[in-house]
N, C-alpha and C positions, 0 to 999 in steps of 0.2 A: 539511279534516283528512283525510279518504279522500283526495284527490290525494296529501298529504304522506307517508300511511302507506303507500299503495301503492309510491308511488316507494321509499319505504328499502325497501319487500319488494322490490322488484325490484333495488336494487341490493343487496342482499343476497345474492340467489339469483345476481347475476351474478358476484359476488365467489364466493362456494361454488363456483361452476363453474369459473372461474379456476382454484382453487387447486388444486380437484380436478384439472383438466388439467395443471397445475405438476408437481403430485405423481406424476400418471401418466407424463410425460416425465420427471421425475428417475429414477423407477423404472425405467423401459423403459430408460434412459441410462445407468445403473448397470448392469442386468444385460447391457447390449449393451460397455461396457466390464470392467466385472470381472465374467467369466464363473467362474461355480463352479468350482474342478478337486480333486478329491476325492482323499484321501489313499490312495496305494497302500502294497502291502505288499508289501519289496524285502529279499533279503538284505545287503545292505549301508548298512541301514538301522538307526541305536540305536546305544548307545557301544561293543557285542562284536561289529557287523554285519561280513561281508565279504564280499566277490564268489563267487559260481559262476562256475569256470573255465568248466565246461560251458555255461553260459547268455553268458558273455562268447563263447565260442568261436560259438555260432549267432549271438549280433548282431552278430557281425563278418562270418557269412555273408550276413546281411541288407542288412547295409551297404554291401558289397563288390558283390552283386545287384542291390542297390533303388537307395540314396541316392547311390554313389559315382557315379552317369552324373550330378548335378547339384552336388553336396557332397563337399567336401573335407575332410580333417582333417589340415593340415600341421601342425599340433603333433607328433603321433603321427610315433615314426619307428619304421622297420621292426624295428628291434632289443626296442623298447617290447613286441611283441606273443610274444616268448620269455623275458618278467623277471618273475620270480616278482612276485604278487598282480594279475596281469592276467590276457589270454586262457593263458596258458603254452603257446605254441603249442610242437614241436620244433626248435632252433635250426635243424635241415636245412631243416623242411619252411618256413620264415620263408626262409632263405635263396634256396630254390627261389622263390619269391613274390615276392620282390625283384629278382630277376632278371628277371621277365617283363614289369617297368618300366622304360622308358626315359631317363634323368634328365640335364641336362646335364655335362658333363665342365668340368675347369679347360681354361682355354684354354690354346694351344699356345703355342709361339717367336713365330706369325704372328700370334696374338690370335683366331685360331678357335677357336669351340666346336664342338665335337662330341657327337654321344651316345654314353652307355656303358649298360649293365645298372644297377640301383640295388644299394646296396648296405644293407648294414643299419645301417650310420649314415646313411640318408637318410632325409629324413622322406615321408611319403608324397604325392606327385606332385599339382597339381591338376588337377581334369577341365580347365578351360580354362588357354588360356595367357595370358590377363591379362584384367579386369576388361571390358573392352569386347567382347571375344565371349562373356564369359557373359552378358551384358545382352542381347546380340544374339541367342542362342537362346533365352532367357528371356520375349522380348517384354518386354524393358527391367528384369524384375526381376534382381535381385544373389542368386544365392543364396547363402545366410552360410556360411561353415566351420563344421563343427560341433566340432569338435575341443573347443570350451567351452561348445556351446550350454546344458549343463544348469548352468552356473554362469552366463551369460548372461539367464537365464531365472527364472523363479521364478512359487507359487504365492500370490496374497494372500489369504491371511486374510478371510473375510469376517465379521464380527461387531460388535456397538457397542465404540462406547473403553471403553466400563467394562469390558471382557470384555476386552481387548489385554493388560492385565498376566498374570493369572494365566493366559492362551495360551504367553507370553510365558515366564512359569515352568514350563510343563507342555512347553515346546520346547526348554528347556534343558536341564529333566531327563531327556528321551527321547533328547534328542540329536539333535533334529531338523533332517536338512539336506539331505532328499530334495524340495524345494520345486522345484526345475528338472529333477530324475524326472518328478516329478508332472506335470508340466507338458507336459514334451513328450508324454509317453502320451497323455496329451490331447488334446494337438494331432493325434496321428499317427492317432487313435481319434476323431476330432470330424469327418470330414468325412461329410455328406449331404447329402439336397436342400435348397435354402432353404425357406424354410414358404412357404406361401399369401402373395404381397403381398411380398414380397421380392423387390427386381430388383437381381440384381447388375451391377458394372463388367463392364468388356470384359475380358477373360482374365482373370477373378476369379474364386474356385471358393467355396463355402460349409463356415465351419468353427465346430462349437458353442463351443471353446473357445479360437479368436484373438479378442480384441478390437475387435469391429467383426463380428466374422465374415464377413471376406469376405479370404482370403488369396491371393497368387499361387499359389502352390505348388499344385499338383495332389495327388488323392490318389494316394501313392504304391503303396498296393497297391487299387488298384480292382480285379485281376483276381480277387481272393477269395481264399479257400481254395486250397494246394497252389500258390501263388508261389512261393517259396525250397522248394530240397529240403534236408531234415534225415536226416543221416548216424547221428545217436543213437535215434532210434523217436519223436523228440517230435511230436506231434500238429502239422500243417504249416494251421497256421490264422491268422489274420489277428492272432488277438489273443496267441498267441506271438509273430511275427513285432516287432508294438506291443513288447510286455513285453522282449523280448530286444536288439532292437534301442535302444531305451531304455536298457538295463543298460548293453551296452559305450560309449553315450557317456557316459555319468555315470562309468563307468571313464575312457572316455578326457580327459575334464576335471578326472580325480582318483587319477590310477594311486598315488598314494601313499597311498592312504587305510588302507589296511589297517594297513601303518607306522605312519600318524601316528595310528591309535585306537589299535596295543600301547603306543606310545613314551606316549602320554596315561593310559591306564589307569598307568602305573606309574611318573609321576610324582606321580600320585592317592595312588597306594598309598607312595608315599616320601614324600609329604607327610604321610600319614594318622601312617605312625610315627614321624614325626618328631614331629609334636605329642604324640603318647604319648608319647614320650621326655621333651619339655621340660616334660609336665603334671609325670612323676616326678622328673624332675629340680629343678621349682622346691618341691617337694612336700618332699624333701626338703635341701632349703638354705635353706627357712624352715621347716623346722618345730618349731625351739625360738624366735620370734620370735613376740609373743603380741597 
């Protein structure tokens, strides 16, 4: 009987151990792929939100500075950056800017191409010229356009299902859809050293909030403080640089947003009177019907 009682104690306590390791690898596996990205606070964020031209206008210097030597945005064409609810740059100075890019021309009688200045119906140029020499300075990685990375991208949720609905209602009624903001600030805000016991790949850098955390991509502002120079008195710091440069791609994956929250509120408000209308109206065309 002791042989028999000990053996279930022991397989008992090896099963607890089991499961407990189960538990701690699901745990560790979970927070190594969905890493926390915590909600910012964006003017163009909520159903009346809209861009700071000023703040689009610095993350385009950012971008133009930092990201444009590896990231492209051929969505974005030159004209985009002087249309009202973006950077609103001045048509001249967009002009002057387009010009100092070189962009293929139509070809001739012969079938050459040649280069001309861009113009402001071009969209903006990418750093490489095809797919196989960005690989090649990359050490094999692609870097992505970002032209949509913040619709590309997004923030999950972390909570149990019973909590997913009423998230779910408190998203709709905020208007929430800064989930690929969120996200990239994080990414651009996530790189340090790996902790104690983490060995990364060969040209992999450590990032808290990629998945896996171990991304190609360097960090783009390792030099610190006073990288990009700012023209308006903004504080020239790592974590404007983050916040701003963030802002204008969420613009530039949504230059119409401004539009489509007026055009939306006032179908809101043409809906609201319309059913006041048809309350009074049914109100009275029955009301001697008993």
């Amino acid at each position: 009987m002791f042989t028999i009682h000990a053996a279930k104690k022991g397989v008992s306590a090896l099963l607890l151990a089991v499961a407990l390791m189960v538990s701690a690898g699901m745990a560790g596996a979970a927070e190594q792929e969905h890493p926390v990205i915590e909600r910012q606070t964006w003017t163009f964020s909520g159903l009346f939100g809209k861009y700071d031209d000023a703040q689009l206008q610095r993350g385009f210097r950012v971008y133009t500075d930092v990201c444009s030597r590896c990231h492209g945005i051929n969505r974005i064409y030159f004209r985009n950056l002087a249309e009202p609810g973006g950077p609103a740059f001045p048509v001249a100075a967009v002009k002057a800017l387009a010009a100092t890019f070189k962009v293929d021309d139509a070809p001739n009688e012969e079938g050459k191409v040649k280069k001309r200045p861009a113009l402001l119906t071009d969209p903006f140029p990418s750093p490489y010229k095809n797919e196989q020499e960005a690989r090649f300075s990359q050490n094999g990685a692609l870097p992505p356009d970002l032209s949509l990375i913040t619709k590309a991208r997004s923030a999950e949720a972390e909570a149990p299902f019973y909590r997913v609905p009423d998230h779910m209602i408190r998203d709709i009624l905020t208007g929430y859809q800064e989930g690929g903001a969120d996200y990239v600030y994080a990414y651009i805000t996530g790189f340090s050293e790996p902790p104690a016991g983490v060995k990364l790949a060969e040209f992999m850098n450590y990032n808290k909030a990629f998945p896996g955390h171990q991304t190609a991509m360097p960090n783009p502002f390792a030099g610190g403080d006073g990288l990009v120079e700012y023209d308006d008195g903004t504080p020239r710091t790592v974590e404007n640089y983050a916040r701003d440069v963030t802002a204008f791609l969420a613009w530039a994956g949504d230059p119409k947003l401004e539009e489509r929250k007026r055009l939306g509120l006032l179908v809101i408000g043409y809906l609201l009177i319309t059913v006041v209308l048809l309350g009074f109206a049914k109100r009275r065309v029955w009301r001697d019907v008993h």
